[in-house]
N, C-alpha and C positions, 0 to 999 in steps of 0.2 A: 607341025606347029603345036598340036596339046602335047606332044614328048616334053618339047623347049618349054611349056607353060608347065609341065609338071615339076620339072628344075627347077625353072625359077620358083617358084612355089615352095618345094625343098626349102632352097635357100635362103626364101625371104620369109612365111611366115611364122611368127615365133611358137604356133601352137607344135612345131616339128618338132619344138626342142627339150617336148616330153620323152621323144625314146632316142633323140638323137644324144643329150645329154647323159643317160647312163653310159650309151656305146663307148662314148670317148671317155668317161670313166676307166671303163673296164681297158679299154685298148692304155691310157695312160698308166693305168697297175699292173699291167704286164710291163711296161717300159720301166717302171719305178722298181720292180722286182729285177731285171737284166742291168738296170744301173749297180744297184746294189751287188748284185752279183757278180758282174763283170768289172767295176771301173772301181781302181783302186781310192781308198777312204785318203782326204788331204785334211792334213791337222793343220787346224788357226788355230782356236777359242774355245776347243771342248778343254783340251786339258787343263785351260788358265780356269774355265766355269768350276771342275769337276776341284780342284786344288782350291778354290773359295770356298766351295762349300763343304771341305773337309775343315777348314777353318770355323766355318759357322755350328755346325756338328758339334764342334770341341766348346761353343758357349761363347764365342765372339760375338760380341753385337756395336761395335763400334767398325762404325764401314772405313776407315782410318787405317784400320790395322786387319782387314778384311784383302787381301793380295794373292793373286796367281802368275805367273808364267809370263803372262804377257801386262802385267799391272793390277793397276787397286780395281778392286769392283766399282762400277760404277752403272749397273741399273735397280733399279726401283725393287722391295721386296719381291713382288711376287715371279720376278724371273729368282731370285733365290726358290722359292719354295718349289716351283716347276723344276729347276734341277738336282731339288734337294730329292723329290722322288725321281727323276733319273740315274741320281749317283744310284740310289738304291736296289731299281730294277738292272742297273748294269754290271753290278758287279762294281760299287765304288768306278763307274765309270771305264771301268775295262774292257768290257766286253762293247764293242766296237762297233761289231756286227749287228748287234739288237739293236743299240741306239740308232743306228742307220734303217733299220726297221721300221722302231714305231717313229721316227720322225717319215719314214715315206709316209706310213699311216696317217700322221696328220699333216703330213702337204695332200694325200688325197679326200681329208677328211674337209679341206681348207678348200680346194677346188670344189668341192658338192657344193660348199654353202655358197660360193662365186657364184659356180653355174644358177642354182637357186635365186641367188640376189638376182640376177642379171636376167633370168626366167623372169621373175616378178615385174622388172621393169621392160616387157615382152622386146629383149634383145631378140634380134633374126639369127636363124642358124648360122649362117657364113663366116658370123663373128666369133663363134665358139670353140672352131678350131684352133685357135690364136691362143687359147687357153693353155694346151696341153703340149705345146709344140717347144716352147722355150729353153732352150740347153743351159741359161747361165742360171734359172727359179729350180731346175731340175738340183743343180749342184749345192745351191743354198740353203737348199732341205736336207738332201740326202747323203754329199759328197762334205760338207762343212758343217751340218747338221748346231746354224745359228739361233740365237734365242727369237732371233726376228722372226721366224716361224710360227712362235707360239704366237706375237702380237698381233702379227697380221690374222690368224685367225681369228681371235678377239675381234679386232675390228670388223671383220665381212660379219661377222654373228653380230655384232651389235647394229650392222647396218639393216640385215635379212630382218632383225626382232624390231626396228622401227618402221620396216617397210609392209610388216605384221601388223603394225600399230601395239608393238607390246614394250610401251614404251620404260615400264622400269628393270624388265631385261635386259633389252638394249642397252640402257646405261648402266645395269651392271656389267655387262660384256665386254663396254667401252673402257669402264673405270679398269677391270682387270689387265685390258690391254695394255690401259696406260701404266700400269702399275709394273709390265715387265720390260717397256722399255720407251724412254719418253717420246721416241721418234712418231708415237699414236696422238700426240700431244695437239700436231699440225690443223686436223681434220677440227679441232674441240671451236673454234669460229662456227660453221657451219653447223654443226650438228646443234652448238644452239641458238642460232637462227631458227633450224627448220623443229625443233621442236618448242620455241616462242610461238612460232605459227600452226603448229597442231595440236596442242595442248592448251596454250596460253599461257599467261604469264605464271598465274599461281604454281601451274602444275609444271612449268618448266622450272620454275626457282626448286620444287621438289626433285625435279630430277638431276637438277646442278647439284644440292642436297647431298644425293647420292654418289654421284662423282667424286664431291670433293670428301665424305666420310671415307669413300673406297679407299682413298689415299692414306688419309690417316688408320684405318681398320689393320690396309697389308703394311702400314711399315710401324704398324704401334711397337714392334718388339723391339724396334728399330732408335725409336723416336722418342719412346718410353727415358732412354739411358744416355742417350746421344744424338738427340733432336739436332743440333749444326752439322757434324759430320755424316749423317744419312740425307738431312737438304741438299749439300753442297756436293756427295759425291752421287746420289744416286739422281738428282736434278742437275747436271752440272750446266750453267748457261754459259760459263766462264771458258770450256776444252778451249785450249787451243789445236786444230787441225795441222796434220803434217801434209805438203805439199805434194810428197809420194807417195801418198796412197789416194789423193784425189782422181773421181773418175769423170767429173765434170767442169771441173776448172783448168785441166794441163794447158790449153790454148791459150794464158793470159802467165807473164812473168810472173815467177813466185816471189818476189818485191809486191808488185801489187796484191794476190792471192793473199801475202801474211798482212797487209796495210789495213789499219783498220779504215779507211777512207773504204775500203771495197767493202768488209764487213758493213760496214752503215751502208752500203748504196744498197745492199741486199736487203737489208734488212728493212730500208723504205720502200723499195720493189716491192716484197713483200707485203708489208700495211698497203700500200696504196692498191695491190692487186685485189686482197682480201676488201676494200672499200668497193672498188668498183664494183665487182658483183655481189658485194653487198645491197650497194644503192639501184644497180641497172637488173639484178638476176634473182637474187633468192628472197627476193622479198615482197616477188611479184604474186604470190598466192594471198596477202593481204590485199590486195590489190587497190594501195592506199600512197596517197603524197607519201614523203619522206618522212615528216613532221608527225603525223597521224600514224607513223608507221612506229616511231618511236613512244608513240604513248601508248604503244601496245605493252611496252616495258613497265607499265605503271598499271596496266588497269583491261580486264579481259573486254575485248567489244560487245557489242551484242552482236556480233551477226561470227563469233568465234564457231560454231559450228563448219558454215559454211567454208570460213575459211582454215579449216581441219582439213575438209574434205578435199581441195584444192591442193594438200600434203600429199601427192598420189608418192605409190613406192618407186616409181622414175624420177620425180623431182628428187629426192630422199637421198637417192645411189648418184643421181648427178649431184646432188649441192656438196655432198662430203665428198665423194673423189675427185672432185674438180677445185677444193682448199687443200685436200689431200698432196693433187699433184702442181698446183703453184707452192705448197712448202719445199717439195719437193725444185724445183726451179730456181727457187731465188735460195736455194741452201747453200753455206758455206763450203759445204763440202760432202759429196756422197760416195760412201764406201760401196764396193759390190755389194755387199749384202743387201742394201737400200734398193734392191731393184725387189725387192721382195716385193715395195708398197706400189714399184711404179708397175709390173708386169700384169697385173691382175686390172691395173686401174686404165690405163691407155687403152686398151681394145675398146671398152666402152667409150670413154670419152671420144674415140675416133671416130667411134659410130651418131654419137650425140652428137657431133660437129656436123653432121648432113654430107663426110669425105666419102667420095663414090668408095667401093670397094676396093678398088683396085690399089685405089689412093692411101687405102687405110690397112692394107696386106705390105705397099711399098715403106710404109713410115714404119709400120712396125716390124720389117725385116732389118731395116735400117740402125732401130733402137736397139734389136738385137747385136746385129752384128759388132753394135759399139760399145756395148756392156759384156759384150763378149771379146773384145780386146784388150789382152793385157802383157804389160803395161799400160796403163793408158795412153794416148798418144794425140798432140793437139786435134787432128783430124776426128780421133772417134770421141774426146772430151767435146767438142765443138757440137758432132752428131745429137751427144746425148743432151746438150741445151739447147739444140735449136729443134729436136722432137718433143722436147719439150713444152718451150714456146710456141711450139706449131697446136698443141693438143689446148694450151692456154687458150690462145687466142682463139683456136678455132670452137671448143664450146662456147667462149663467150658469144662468137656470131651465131654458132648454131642453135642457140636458145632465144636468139632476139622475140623469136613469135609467139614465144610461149606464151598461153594465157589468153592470147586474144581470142581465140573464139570461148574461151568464158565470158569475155565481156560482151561477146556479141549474144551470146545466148542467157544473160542475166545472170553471171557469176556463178551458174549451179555445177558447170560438168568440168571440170580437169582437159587438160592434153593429153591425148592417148589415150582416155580412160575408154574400154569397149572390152568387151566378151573375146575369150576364144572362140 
């Protein structure tokens, strides 16, 4: 019986996942080295990258006439500037081999700041494995070596630097992410919510501030000369989506998929999900009516401290990866590469949902296996929106309690909040 109590123990609580998180660092960087090594490199989107920024090199700055391989460039300066020094460490992109490299480098530099976030918000060991295990996040770093790599890091840094309370890092990290590709765009709902509620008004408008200069800062060279054609091709809201490359729509006739009637259903899904946990979830650390919730937009309370402190780094990593992953739901369409935002993000949320283990090992093998099918195919497009919808709904029930024993205990202490 203390053996089985020392396992479970292991597995369940999070102060283990001080030395159990480097292990599976280091066992993941030896996999990330035998990837590299053994499993031939598949060309998408470096060459079309590396062939843009041989354009921009030569003094282009109209995103118009900015064109590679596979089309016009269409993200945000600073995924130019990030490949502008990768052309350069590779040899104009040639050398193959590096860039396969330091992209393993920062998909493991990308999992530390995970593991950390999710340390912070005292995730249990069991959940952790789920981390390093994934065949199709493996290939999106190291085998396709996509810009979404760089975003996503951005985003967990900007999530770890508000769950620090270091909050004008955080939105420099955020702005940057969003700057190399707008798919960081999803999460910007929450994130200012939860920092209306830990700052306050004033100092949330500062941090919006810095958001929205980030934008204009990385694409001044941009915007400076050709302000409509870097709006419209590096923001584009207009793409139209091809129905063959979709990895979560193949289940519904591509008649409907191109209809805009289905675009608007999504896209009200969408609002109306982002409401609801607006008004039932992330706004329960004010712990105020609706009405009084919104005069927070106009004027800091007096009792804003208090409700700082009710900002704990679990509320933080759930309110952004749970807008995160309903963008992710109700999108028109998501390419492989898109699993960059869901792989990192679902293990948590499974666990925020209160799914026994087993239940949250079976949905995310599931999620696997069907971003790991390709072509897509109704059955695994199907998989991938209804693990989806499952992680949706199920945070929403698994936060219903949040908060109450603050109110039983006079608003002072958080959920979860306790010592190792």
């Amino acid at each position: 019986m203390r053996l089985i109590e020392q396992v479970l123990d292991l597995t369940r609580n999070p102060k283990h996942t001080r030395w159990l998180s480097p292990l599976l660092l280091i066992a993941d960087a030896v996999l990330c080295g035998l990837i590299i090594w053994r499993i031939p490199y598949t060309e998408i989107d470096w060459k079309a990258y590396m062939q843009q920024i041989e354009i921009y090199l030569k003094g282009e700055r109209d995103y118009r006439k900015i064109e590679g391989g596979t089309g016009p460039l269409v993200y945000p300066a600073a995924h130019v500037y990030v490949f502008r020094v990768l052309y350069a460490l590779t040899n104009r992109g040639t050398n193959i081999k590096l860039a396969q490299i330091i992209f393993g480098l920062v998909y493991l530099l990308t999992l530390s700041v995970v593991m950390a976030c999710y340390r912070a918000a005292r995730v249990p060991p069991y959940v952790f494995p789920l981390l390093i295990l994934s065949k199709r996040l493996h290939s999106i770093f190291m085998l396709r070596c996509f810009n979404d790599c760089f975003a996503v890091l951005g985003l967990f840094l900007a999530i770890y630097a508000y769950q620090k309370r270091m909050w004008y890092v955080g939105s420099a990290f955020y702005t940057t992410a969003l700057n190399i590709k707008m798919s960081v765009l999803l999460p910007l709902p929450a994130i200012g919510i939860v920092l209306l509620q830990a700052v306050g008004s004033t100092k949330a408008i500062t941090q919006a501030w810095i958001i929205g200069q980030g934008l204009v800062l990385y694409g001044f060279p941009f915007l400076h000369y050709y302000t409509p054609s870097y709006i419209a091709r590096a923001f584009q809201f207009t793409r139209q989506f091809l129905y063959k490359w979709t990895v979560n729509w193949r289940f519904v006739d591509e008649d409907v998929f191109l209809s805009r009637t289905f675009s608007l259903s999504l896209l009200g899904a969408h609002a109306s999900l982002l409401a609801l946990f607006a008004l039932t979830r992330w706004t329960k650390p004010a712990q105020r009516p609706l009405l009084d919730v919104l005069k927070l937009i106009l004027n800091d309370p007096l009792d804003q401290n208090r409700i700082s402190r009710r900002v704990t780094p679990q509320f933080i990593i759930t309110t952004i990866l749970t807008a995160n992953i309903i963008g992710m739901l109700c999108a028109r369409s998501l390419h492989y590469q898109f699993y960059a935002y869901v792989a990192w993000t679902t293990p948590f949320l499974f666990w925020r949902a209160g799914f026994h283990p087993i239940i949250q090992y079976a949905l995310w093998a599931a999620q696997e296996w069907a971003w790991n099918t390709y072509p897509s195919t109704p059955e695994s497009s199907m998989t991938v929106v209804g693990v989806l919808a499952i992680a949706v709904a199920g945070i929403w029930w698994g936060t219903r309690n949040d908060f109450e024993d603050v109110m039983a205990n006079g608003g002072t202490r958080a959920p979860h909040e306790h010592d190792d």
